[in-house]
N, C-alpha and C positions, 0 to 999 in steps of 0.2 A: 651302488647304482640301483634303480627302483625297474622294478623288471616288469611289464604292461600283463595284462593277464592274459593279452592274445597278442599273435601275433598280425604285426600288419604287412600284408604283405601286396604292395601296390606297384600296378604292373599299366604297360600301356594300357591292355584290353580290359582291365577293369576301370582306368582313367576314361577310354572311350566308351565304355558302359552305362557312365555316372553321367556325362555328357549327353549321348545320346538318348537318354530317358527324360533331362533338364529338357531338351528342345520340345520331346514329343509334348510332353507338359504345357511346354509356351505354345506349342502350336495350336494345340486346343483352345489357349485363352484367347479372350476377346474384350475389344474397348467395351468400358459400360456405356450406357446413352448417358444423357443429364440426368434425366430420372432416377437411372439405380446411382449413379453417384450420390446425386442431391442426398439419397435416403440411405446410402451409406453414411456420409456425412452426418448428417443427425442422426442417425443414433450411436454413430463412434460417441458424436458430441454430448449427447444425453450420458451417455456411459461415461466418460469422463467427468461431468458434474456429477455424475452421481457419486461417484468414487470418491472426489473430492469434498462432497457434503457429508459423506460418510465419515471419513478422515477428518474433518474440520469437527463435527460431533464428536467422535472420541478423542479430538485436543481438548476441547474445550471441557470435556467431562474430568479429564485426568487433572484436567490444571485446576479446573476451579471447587470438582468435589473435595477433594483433601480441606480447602478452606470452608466448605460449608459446613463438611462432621469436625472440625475444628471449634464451631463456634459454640 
């Protein structure tokens, strides 16, 4: 048997701890307007192309240098 390096030891009042720190968190949040959406949104979306043209450049590098110093 694989033995945890600590012990866990979960108890109502540390379940109610975990909870009532979640809430105080959401109470503070707040809807965004359209604005800060809209400008979340692009630039999650810019970061995603980018990542993607990143990754699309190192396929294309792997797959087709071996054929170029091949030749």
């Amino acid at each position: 048997m694989v033995e945890l390096p600590f012990e866990m030891n979960v108890t109502k009042e540390s379940v109610g701890q975990v909870i009532r720190a979640h809430l105080r968190v959401l109470k503070l949040t707040k809807k965004p307007s359209r604005e800060e959406f809209l400008t979340i949104a692009k630039v999650a979306g810019i970061g995603i192309l980018a990542v993607g043209a990143i990754g699309f450049i190192i396929y294309v590098l792997l797959t087709m240098l071996p054929q170029w110093v091949a030749k």
